[in-house]
C-alpha positions, 0 to 999 in steps of 0.5 A: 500500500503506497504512503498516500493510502495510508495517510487516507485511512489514518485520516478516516479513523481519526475522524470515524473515533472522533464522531465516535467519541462525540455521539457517545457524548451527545447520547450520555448528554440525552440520558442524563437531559432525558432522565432529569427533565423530561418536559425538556423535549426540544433539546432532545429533538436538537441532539437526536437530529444533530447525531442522526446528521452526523452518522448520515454524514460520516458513516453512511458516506452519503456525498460519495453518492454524489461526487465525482467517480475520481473524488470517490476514491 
């Protein structure tokens, strides 16, 4: 494997534990919002579709679906 590959997938995993390490965050975050005040319902909203963009994003690789044939690479 050439030195750009894995500077790609160095780079993936980085970002694949980051988003990892903040959905943890953010649903630790609507446990505790959820389990102490749950009249609170728009800040759960906010976190569910902020999570649910992020795993769109970052781990369904939904804009691959939309980009070119040489970006997809």
């Amino acid at each position: 494997m050439d030195e750009k590959r894995k500077d790609i997938l160095k780079e993936a995993y980085r970002v694949g534990a980051a988003v990892f390490i903040l959905l943890m965050v953010l649903t630790i975050g609507e446990f505790f919002i959820g389990s102490i005040a749950f009249t609170w319902s728009w800040p759960l909203w906010g976190i569910s579709i902020l999570k649910a963009v992020m795993i769109i994003r970052d781990y369904m690789h939904l804009p691959r679906l939309f980009s070119g044939e040489e970006e997809a690479r």
